[in-house]
TIMI-2910 file (N, C-alpha, C, CB; in pm, 1 decimal, decimal comma, always signed):
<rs>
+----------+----------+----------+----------+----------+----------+----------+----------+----------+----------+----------+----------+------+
!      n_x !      n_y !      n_z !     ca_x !     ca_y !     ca_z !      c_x !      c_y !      c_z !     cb_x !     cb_y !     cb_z ! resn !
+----------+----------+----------+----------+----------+----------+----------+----------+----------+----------+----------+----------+------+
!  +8155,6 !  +9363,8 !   -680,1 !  +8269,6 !  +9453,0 !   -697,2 !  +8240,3 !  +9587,2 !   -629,5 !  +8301,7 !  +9473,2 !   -848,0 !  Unk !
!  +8333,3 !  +9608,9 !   -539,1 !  +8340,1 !  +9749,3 !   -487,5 !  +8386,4 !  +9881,5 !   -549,5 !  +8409,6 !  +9741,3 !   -392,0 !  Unk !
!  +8284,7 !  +9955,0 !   -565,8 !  +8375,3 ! +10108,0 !   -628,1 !  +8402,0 ! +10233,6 !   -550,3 !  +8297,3 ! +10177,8 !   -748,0 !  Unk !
!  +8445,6 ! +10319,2 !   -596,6 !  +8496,0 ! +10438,7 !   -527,2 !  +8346,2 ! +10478,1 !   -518,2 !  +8615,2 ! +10548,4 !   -608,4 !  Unk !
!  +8243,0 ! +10514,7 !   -579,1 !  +8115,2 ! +10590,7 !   -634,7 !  +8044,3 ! +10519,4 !   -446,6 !  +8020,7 ! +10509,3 !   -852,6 !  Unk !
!  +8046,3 ! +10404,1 !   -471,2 !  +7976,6 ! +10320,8 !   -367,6 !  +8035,6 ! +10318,7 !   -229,5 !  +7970,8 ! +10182,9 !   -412,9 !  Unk !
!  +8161,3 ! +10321,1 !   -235,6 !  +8218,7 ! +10387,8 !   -139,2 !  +8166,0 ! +10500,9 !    -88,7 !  +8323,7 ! +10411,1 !   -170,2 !  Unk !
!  +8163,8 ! +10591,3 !   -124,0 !  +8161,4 ! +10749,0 !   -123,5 !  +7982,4 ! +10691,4 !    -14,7 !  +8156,7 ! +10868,7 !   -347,3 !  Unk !
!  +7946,6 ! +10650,2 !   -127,9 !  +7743,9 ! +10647,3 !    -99,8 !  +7727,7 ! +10568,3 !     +0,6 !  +7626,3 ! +10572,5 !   -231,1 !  Unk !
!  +7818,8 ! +10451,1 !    +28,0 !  +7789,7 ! +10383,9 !   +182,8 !  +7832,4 ! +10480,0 !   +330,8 !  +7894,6 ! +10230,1 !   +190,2 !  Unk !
!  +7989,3 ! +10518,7 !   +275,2 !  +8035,5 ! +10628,9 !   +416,9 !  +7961,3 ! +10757,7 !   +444,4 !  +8190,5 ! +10690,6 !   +400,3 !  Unk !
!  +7880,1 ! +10830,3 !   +361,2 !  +7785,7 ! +10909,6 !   +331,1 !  +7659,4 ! +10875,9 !   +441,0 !  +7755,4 ! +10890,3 !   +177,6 !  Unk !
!  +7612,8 ! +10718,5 !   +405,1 !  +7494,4 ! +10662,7 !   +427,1 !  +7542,5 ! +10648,1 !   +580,0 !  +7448,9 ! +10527,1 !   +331,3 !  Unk !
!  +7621,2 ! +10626,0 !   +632,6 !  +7662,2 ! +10585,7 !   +751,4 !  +7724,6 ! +10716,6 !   +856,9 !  +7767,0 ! +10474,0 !   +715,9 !  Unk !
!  +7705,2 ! +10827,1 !   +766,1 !  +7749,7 ! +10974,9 !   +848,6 !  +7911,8 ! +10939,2 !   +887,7 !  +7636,6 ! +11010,4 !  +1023,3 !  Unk !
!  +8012,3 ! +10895,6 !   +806,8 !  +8104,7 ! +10903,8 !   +789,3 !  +8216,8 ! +11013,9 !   +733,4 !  +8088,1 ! +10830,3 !   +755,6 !  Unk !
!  +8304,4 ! +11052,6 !   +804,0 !  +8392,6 ! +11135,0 !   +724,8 !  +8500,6 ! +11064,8 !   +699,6 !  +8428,8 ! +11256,5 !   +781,4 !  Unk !
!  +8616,4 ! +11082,5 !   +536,6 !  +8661,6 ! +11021,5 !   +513,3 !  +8752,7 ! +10964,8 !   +614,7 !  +8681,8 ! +11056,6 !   +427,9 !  Unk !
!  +8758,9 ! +11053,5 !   +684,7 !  +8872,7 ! +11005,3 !   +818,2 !  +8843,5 ! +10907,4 !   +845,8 !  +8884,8 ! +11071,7 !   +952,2 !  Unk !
!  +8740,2 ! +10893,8 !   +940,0 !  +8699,3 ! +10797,7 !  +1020,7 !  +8667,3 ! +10643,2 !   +958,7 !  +8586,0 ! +10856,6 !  +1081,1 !  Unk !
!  +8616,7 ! +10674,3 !   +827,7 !  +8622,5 ! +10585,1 !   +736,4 !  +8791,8 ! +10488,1 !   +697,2 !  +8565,4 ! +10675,7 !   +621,0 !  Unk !
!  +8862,5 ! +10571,8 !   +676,1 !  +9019,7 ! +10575,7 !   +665,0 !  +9079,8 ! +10493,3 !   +795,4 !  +9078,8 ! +10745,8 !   +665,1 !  Unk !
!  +9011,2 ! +10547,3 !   +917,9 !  +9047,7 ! +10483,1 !  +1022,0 !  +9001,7 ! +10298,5 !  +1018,7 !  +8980,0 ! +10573,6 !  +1139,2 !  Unk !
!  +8933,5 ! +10318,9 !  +1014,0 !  +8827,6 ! +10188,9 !   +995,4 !  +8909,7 ! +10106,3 !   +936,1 !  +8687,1 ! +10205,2 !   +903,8 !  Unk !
!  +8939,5 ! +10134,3 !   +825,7 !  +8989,7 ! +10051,4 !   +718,6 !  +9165,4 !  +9984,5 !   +726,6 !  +8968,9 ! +10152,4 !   +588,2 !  Unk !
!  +9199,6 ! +10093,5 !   +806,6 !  +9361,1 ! +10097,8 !   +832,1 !  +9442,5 ! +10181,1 !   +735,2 !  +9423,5 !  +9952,0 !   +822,5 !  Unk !
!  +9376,1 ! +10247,1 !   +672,3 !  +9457,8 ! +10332,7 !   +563,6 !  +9455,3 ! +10503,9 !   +561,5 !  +9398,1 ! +10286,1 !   +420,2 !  Unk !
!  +9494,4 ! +10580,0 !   +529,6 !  +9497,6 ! +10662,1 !   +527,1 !  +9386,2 ! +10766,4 !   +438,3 !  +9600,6 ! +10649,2 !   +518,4 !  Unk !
!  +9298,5 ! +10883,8 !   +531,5 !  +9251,4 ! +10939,6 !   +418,6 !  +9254,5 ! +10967,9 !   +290,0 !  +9246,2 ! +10993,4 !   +432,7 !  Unk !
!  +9372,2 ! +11007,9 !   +249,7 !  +9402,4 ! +11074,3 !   +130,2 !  +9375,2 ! +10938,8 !    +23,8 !  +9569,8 ! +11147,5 !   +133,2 !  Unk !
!  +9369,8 ! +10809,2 !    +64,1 !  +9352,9 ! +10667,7 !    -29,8 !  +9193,3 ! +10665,6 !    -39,0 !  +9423,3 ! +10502,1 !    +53,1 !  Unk !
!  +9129,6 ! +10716,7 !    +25,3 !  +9006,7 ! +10664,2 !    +67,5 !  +8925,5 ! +10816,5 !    -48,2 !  +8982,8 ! +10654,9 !   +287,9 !  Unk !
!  +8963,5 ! +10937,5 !    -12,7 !  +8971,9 ! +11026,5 !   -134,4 !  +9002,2 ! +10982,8 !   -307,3 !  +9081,1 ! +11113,6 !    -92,3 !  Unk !
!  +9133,7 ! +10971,0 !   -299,3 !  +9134,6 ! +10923,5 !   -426,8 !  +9032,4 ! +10786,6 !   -485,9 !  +9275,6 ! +10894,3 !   -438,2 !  Unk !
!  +9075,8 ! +10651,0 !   -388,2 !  +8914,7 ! +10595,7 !   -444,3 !  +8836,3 ! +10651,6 !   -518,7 !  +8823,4 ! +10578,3 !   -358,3 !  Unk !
!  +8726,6 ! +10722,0 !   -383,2 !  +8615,4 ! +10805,0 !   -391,0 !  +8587,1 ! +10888,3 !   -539,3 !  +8635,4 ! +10901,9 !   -275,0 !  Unk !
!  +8734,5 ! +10935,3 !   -570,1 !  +8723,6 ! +11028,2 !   -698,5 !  +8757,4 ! +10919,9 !   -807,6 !  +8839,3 ! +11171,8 !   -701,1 !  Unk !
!  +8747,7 ! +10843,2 !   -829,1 !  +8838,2 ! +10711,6 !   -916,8 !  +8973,1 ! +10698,4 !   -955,2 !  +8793,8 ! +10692,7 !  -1042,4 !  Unk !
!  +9051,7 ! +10801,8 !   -918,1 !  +9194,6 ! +10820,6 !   -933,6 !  +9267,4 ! +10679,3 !   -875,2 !  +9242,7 ! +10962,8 !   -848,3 !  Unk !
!  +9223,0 ! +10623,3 !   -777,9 !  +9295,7 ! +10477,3 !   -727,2 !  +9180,7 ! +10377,6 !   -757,2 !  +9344,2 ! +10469,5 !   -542,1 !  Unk !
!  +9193,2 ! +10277,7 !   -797,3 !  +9169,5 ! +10179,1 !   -820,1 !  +9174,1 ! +10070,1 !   -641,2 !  +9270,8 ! +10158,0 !   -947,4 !  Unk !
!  +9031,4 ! +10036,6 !   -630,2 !  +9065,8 !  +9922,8 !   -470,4 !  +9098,7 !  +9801,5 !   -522,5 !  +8920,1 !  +9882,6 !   -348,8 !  Unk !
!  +9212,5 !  +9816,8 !   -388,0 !  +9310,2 !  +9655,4 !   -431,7 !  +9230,9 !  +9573,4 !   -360,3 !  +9496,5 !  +9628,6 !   -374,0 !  Unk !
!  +9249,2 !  +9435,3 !   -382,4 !  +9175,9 !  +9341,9 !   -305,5 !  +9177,8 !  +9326,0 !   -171,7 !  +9198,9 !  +9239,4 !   -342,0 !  Unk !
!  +9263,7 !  +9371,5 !    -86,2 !  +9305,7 !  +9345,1 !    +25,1 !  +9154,4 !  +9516,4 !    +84,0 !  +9531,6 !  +9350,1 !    +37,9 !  Unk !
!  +9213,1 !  +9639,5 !    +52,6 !  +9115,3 !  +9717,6 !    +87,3 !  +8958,1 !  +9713,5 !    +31,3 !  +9169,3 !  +9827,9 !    +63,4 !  Unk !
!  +8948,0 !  +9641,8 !    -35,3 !  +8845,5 !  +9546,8 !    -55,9 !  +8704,6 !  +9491,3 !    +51,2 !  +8929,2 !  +9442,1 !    -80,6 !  Unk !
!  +8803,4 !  +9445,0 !    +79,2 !  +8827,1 !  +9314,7 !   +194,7 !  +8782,2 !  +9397,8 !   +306,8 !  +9005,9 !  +9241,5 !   +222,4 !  Unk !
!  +8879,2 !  +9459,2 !   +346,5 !  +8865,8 !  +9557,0 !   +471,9 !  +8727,5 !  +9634,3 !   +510,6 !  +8967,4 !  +9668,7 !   +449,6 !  Unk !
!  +8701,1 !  +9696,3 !   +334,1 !  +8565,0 !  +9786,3 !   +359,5 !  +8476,4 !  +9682,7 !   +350,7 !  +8525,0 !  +9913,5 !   +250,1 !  Unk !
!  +8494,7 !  +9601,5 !   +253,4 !  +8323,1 !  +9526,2 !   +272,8 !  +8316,7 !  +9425,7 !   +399,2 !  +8273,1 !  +9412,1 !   +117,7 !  Unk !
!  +8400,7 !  +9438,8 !   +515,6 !  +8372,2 !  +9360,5 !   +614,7 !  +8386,0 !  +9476,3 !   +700,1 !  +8454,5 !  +9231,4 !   +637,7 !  Unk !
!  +8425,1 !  +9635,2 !   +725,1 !  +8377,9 !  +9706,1 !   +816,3 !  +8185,4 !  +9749,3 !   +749,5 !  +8505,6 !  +9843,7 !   +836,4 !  Unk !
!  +8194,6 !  +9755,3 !   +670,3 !  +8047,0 !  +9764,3 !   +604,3 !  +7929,6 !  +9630,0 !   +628,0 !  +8077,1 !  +9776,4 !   +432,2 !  Unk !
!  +8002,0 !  +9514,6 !   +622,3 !  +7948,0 !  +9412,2 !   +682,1 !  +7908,5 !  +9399,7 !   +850,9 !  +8035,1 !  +9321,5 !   +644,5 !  Unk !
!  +7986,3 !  +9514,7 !   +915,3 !  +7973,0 !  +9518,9 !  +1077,7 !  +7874,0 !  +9575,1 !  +1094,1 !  +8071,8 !  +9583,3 !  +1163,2 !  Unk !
!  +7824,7 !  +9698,4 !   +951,7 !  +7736,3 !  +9778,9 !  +1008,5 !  +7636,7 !  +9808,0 !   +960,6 !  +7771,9 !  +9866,5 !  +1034,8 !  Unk !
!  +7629,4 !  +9653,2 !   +897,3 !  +7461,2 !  +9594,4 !   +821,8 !  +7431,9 !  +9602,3 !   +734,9 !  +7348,2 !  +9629,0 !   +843,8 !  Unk !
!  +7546,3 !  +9678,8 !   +640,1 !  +7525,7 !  +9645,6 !   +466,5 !  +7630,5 !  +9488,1 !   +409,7 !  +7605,7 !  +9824,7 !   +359,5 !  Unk !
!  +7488,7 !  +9429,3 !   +380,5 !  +7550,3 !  +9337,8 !   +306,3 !  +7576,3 !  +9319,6 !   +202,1 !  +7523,6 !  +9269,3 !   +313,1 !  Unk !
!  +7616,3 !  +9199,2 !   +174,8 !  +7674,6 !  +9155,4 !    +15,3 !  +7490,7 !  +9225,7 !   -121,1 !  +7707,1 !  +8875,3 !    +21,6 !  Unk !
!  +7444,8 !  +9168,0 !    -45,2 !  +7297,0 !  +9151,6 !   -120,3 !  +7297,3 !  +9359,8 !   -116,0 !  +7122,2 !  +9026,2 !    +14,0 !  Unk !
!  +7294,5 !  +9382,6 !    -94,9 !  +7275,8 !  +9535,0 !    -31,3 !  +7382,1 !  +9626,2 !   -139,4 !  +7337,6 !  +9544,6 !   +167,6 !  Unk !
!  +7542,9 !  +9560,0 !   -136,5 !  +7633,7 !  +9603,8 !   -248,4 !  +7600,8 !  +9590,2 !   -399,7 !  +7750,5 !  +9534,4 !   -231,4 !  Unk !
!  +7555,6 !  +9497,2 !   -413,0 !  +7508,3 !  +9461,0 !   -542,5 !  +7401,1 !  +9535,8 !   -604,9 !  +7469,8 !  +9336,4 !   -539,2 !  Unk !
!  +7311,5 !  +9557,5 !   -497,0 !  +7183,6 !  +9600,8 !   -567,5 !  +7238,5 !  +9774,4 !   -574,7 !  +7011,8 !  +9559,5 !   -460,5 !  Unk !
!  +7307,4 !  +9828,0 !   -509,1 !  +7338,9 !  +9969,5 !   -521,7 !  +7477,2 ! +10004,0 !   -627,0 !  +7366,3 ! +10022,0 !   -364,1 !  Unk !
!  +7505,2 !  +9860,2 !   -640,2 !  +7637,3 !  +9883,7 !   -772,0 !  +7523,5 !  +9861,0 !   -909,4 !  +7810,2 !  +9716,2 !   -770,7 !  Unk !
!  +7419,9 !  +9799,4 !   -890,4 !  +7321,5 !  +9773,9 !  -1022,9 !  +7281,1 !  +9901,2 !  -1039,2 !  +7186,8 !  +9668,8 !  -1010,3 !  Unk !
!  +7237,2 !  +9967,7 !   -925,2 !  +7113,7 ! +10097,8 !   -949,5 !  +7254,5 ! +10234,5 !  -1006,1 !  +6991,0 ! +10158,4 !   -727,5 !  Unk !
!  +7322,5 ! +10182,3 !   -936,9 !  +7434,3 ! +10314,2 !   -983,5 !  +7463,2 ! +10327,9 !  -1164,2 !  +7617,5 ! +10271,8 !   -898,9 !  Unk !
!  +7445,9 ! +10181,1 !  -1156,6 !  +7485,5 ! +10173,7 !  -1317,6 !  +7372,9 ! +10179,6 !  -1419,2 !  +7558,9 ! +10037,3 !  -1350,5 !  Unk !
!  +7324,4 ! +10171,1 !  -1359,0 !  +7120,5 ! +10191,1 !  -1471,8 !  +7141,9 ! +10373,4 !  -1465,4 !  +6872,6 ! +10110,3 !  -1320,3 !  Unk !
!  +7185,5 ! +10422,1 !  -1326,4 !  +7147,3 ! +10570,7 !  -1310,3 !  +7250,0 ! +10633,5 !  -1444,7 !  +7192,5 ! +10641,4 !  -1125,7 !  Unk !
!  +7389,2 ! +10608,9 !  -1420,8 !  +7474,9 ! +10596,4 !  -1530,7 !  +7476,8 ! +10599,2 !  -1640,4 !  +7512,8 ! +10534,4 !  -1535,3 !  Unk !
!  +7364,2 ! +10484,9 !  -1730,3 !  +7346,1 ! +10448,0 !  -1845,3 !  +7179,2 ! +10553,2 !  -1840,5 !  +7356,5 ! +10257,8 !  -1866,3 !  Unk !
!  +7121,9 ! +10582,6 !  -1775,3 !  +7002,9 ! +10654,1 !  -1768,9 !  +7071,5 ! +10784,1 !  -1835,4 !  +6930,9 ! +10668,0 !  -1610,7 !  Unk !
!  +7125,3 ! +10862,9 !  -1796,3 !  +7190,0 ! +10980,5 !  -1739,5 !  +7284,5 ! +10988,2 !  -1890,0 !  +7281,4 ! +10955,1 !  -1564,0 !  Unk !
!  +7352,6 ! +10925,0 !  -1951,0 !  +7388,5 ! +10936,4 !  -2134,8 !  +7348,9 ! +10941,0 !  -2164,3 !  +7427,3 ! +10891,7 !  -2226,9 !  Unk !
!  +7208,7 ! +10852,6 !  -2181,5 !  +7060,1 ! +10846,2 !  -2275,5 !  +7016,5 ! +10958,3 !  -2287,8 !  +6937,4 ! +10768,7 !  -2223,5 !  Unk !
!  +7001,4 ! +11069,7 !  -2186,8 !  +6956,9 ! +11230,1 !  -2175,9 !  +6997,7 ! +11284,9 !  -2220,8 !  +6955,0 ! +11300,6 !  -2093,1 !  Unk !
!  +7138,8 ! +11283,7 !  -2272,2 !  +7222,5 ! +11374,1 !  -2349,3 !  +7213,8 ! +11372,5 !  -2473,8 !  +7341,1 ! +11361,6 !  -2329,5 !  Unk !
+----------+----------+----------+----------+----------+----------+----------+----------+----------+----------+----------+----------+------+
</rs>
């Protein structure tokens, strides 16, 4: 499953601005923002789109997973402190 958080941390990782990212995808910045902030929810179709422009540029499936796991340990780390 793709999130806005991971979003943000792959286009980041790849010296992306949301634009260009936006471009990529076929959608418009301002969607690729909201994502990013969790305000939109990704539909399956933009989904689709990012994890196969992300697939062009060598993050794979195996690669999504392990950074949607670590995000969520950091997550559940990060309450525990409080």
């Amino acid at each position: 499953m793709l999130t806005g958080e991971m979003v943000r941390l792959f286009r980041i990782c790849l010296g992306l601005k949301q634009s260009e990212l936006a471009k990529e995808a076929n959608v418009n910045q301002t969607l690729i923002s909201k994502v990013e902030l969790g305000e939109r929810q990704i539909s399956h179709e933009l989904s689709k789109q990012l994890r196969t422009f992300f697939h062009l540029q060598g993050i794979s499936d195996s690669d999504l997973l392990m950074i949607n796991s670590t995000l969520k340990l950091a997550r559940e780390n990060k309450k525990g402190m409080k």
